[in-house]
C-alpha positions in Angstrom: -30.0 3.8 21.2 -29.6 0.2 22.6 -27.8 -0.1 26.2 -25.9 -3.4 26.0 -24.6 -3.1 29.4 -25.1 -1.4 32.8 -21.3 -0.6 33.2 -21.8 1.5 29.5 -23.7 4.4 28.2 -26.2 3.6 24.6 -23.4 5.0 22.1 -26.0 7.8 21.0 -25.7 9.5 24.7 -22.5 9.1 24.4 -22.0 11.5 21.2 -24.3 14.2 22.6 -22.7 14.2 25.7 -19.5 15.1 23.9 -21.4 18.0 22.0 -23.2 19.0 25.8 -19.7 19.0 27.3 -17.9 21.1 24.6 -20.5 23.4 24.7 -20.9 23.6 28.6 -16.8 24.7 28.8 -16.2 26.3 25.6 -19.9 28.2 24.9 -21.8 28.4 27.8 -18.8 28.7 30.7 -16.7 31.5 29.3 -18.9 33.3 26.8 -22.5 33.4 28.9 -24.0 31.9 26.2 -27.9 30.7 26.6 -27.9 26.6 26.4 -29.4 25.0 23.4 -31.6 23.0 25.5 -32.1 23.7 29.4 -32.7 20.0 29.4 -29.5 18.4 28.6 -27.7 19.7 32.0 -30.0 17.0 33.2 -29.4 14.6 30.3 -25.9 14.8 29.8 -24.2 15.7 32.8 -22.3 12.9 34.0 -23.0 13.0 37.3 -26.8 13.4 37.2 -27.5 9.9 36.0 -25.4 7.0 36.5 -24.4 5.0 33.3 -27.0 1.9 33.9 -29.9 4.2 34.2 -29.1 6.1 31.2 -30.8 4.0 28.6 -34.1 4.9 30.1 -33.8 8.7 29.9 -35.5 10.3 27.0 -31.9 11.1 25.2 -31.6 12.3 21.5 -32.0 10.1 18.7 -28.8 9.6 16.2 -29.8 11.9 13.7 -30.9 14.8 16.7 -27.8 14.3 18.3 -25.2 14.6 15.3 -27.2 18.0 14.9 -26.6 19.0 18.0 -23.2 18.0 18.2 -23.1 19.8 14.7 -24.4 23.1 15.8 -22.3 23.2 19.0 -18.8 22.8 16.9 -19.9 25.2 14.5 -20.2 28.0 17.0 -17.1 27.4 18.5 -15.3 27.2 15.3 -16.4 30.7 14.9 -15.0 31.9 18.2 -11.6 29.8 18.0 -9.8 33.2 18.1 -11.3 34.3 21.3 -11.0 30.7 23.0 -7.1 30.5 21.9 -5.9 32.1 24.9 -7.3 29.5 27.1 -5.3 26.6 26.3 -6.3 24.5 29.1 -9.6 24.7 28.4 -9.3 23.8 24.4 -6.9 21.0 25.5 -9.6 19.4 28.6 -12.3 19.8 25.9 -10.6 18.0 23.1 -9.0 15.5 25.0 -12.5 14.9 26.6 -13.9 14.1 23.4 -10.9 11.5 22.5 -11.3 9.7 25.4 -15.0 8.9 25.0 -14.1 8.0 21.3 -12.5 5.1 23.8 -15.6 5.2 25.9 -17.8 4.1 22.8 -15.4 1.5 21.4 -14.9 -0.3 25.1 -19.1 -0.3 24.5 -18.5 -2.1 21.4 -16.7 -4.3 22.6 -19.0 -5.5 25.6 -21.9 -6.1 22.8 -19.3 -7.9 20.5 -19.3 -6.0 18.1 -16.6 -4.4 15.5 -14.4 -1.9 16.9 -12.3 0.7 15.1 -9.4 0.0 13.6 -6.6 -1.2 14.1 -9.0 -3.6 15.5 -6.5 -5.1 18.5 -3.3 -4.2 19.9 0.2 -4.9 18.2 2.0 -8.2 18.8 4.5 -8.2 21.8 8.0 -9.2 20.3 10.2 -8.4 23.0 11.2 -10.6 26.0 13.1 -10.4 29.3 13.2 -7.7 32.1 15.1 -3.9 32.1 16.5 -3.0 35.6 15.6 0.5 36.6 18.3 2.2 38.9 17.3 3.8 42.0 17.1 7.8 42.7 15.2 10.5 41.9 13.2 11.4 39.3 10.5 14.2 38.4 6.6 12.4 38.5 4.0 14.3 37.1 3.2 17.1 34.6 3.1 20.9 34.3 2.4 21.0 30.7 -0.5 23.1 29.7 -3.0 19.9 28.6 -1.9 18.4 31.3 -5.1 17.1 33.6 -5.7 18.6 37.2 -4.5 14.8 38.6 -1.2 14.7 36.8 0.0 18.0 38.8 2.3 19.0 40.4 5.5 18.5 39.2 7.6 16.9 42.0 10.5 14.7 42.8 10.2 11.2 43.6 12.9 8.7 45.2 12.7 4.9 44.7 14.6 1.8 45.1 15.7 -0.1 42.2 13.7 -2.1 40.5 13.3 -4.6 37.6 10.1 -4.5 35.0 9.4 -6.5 32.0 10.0 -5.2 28.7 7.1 -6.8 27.1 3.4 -6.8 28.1 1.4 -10.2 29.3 0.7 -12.1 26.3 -2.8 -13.6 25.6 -0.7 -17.1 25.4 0.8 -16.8 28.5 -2.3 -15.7 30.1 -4.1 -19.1 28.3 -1.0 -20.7 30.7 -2.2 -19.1 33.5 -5.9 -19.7 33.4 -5.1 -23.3 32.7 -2.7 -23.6 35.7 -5.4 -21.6 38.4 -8.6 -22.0 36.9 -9.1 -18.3 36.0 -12.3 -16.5 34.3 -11.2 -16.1 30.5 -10.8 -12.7 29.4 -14.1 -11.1 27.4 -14.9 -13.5 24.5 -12.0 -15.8 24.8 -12.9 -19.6 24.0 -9.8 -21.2 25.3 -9.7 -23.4 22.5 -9.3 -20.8 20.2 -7.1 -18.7 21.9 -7.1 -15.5 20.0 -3.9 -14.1 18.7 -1.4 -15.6 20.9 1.4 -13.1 20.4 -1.3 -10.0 21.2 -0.9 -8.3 24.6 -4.0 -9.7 27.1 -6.6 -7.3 27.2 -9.8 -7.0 28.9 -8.2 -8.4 32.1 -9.5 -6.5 35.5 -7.1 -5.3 38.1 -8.1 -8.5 40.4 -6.9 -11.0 37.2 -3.8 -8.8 36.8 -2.9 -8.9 40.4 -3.5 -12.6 40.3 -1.4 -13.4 37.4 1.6 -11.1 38.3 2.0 -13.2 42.1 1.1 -16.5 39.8 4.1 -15.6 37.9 6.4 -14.7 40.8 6.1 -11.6 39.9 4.0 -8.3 41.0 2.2 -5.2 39.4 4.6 -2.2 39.1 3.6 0.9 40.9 2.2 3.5 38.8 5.6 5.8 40.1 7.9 3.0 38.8 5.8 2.6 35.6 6.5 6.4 34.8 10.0 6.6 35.7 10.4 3.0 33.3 8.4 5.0 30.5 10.4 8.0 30.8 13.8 6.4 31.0 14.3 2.8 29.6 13.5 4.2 26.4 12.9 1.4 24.0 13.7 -0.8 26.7 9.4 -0.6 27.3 8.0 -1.9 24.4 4.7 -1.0 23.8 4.7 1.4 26.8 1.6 3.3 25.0 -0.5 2.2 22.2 -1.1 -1.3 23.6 -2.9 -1.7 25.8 -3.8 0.2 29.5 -1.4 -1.5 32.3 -2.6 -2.0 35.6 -0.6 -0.8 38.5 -0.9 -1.3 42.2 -1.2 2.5 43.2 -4.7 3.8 44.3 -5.9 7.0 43.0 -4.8 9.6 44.9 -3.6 13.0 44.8 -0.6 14.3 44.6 1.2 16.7 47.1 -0.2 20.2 46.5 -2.9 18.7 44.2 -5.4 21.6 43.5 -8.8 20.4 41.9 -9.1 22.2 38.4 -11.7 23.0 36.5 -13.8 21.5 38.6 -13.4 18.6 41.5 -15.8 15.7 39.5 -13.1 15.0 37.4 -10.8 13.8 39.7 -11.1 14.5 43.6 -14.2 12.8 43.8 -12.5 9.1 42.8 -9.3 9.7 45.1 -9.0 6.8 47.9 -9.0 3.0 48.5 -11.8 2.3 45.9 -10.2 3.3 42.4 -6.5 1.3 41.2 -4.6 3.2 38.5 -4.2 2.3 34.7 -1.0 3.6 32.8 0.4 3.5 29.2 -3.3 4.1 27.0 -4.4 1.3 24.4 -4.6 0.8 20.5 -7.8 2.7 20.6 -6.4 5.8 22.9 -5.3 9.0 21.1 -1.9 9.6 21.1 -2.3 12.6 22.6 -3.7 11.3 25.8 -1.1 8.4 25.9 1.3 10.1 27.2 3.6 9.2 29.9 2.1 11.0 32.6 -1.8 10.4 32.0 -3.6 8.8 34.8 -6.3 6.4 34.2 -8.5 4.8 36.8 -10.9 2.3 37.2 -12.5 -0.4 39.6 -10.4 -3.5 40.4 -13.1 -5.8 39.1 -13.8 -3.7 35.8 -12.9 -5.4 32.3 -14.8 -3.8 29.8 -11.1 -1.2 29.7 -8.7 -2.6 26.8 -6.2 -3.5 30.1 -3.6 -5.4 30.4 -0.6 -6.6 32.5 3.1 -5.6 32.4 4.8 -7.4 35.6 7.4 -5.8 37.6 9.6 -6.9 40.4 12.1 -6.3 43.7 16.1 -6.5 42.6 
C-alpha cells in the first residue's frame, strides 16, 4: 500500500489496475458486461490520476485486490472461446499485464528492495564493434501482437554504421563517473562498484547521452538499433534480455501510423518530450522483447533497468 516514490504507483494499485484493464478490454469492451465496481474507472484508469497522486486515492487493499483480480480472470477464462477470434486484443491485454510485472519490479527497485529473479542482468562478455552495411531494410511490425506504435511495416534506407557488440559495463561507467564527475547510477557506492562485468543500468537518457560523446562515441538511433538486432545476429550480444538501451530517436509515429485501440497508448507521448528505449531488460517478458517493441520514457528518468550500447559514423 506504501508509495515509495512519486515517479511509481503503491504495488497494490498496480495489481488491480492489471485486473481493471483486463476486464475493461476483455469483459466490459466487447461483451457489454456491467463493471464490478463503477468506481475503479476512476481508480484505475491510468489517465485519471497521475502516479504521485495515487497513493492518496482510496485503492484496494492486497487481499481485495487479488480478489478482484481473481474474479476478473476467472470470467474470462470462461469466455476464452469467444475472445479467440480477437487476437489483438488477447495479445494487448496480456502483454499489458507483463509489462507492469516490470512496472512493479522498477518500484522495487526505487525502495531498495528485492526484485525478482534473476535479480540483475547477465555479464557482458563480448568486446569490439560490428559494422552494419548501408541499404534498405524493413522497420516495424505487422504481426498480430504487435502494438499500434510498431506499425506499419515499411522500408528504411541508412548509411553504414558501426555499433558495439557489447552493452556499457557498470566498470566502465565507474571510469566514466570518475573521469566527469557523474551522478552514480541508483544505489551505487563507488567504492563498491557492483558487479563490474554487469551491463549499467538505471542510467537516464541524459547519462547515456553523456557517456556515449565521453567515449567518442554516440547513442544509436532506434532505426540502426533494429536493423543491428535483426541482422548482426550474434554479432549483438545481449540485444534483449539485458537491459533497455537508449537511443537518440524521439517518439514518434511512423508513416501511416493509425492509433489502435485507443490513442492513450501511444499518440498522446509522440514529439520532442519522450526519447525511445530498445532491446527490453532481465525483468521484461520475452514476449515483449522483441525486436521491434518500442519503449519510451523521459530523458531524465532512471527508475527503467536502462542502459547504454554506443554506436558510431564509419
Amino acid at each position: 500500500m506504501h508509495q515509495f516514490s512519486p515517479l511509481q504507483s503503491p504495488l497494490v494499485w498496480d495489481l488491480a489496475h492489471i485486473g481493471y484493464f483486463e476486464e475493461l478490454w476483455l469483459l466490459r469492451r466487447p461483451n457489454g458486461r456491467d463493471p464490478v465496481s463503477p468506481q475503479f474507472d476512476s481508480l484505475y484508469d491510468s489517465f485519471e490520476h497521475t502516479r504521485a497522486e495515487r497513493g492518496a486515492l482510496p485503492i484496494l487493499a492486497p487481499e481485495a485486490a487479488r480478489a478482484y483480480v481473481t474474479e476478473v480472470r476467472e470470467a474470462v477464462l470462461g469466455l476464452l472461446p469467444e475472445l479467440a477470434g480477437d487476437d489483438f486484443l488477447v495479445g494487448m491485454v496480456a502483454q499489458h499485464e507483463l509489462q507492469h510485472g516490470e512496472t512493479m519490479a522498477q518500484t522495487l527497485a526505487l525502495a531498495d528492495l528485492p526484485g525478482p529473479p534473476p535479480h540483475g542482468p547477465p555479464e557482458v562478455q563480448a568486446t569490439g564493434d560490428v559494422l552494419v552495411p548501408g541499404g534498405e531494410f524493413t522497420l516495424g511490425s505487422d504481426e498480430p501482437w504487435a502494438y499500434d506504435n510498431e506499425r506499419p511495416e515499411h522500408v528504411v534506407d541508412l548509411p553504414p554504421f558501426r555499433i558495439d557488440s557489447a552493452l556499457v559495463t557498470n566498470a566502465e561507467y565507474a571510469e566514466y563517473i570518475e573521469a566527469v564527475g557523474a551522478e552514480t547510477p541508483l544505489h551505487w557506492d563507488l567504492h563498491a562498484v557492483p558487479a563490474a562485468r554487469e551491463p549499467v543500468q538505471h542510467v537516464s537518457y541524459d547519462e547515456a547521452d553523456g557517456y556515449a560523446r565521453w567515449a567518442g562515441k554516440r547513442l544509436p538511433t532506434e532505426a540502426e538499433w533494429e536493423k543491428a538486432a535483426k541482422t548482426v545476429g550474434d554479432g549483438l550480444e545481449h540485444a534483449q534480455g539485458a537491459v533497455w538501451q537508449w537511443t537518440s530517436s524521439f517518439f514518434e509515429g511512423y508513416p501511416g501510423f493509425r492509433a489502435f485501440p485507443y490513442p492513450e497508448y501511444s499518440q498522446v507521448f509522440f514529439g520532442e518530450e519522450y526519447r525511445v528505449l530498445r532491446g527490453g531488460s532481465w525483468v521484461t517478458d520475452p514476449i515483449v522483447a522483441r525486436p521491434t517493441f518500442r519503449n519510451w520514457d523521459l530523458p531524465q528518468r532512471r527508475q527503467i533497468f536502462s542502459g547504454i550500447r554506443c554506436a558510431s559514423d564509419v
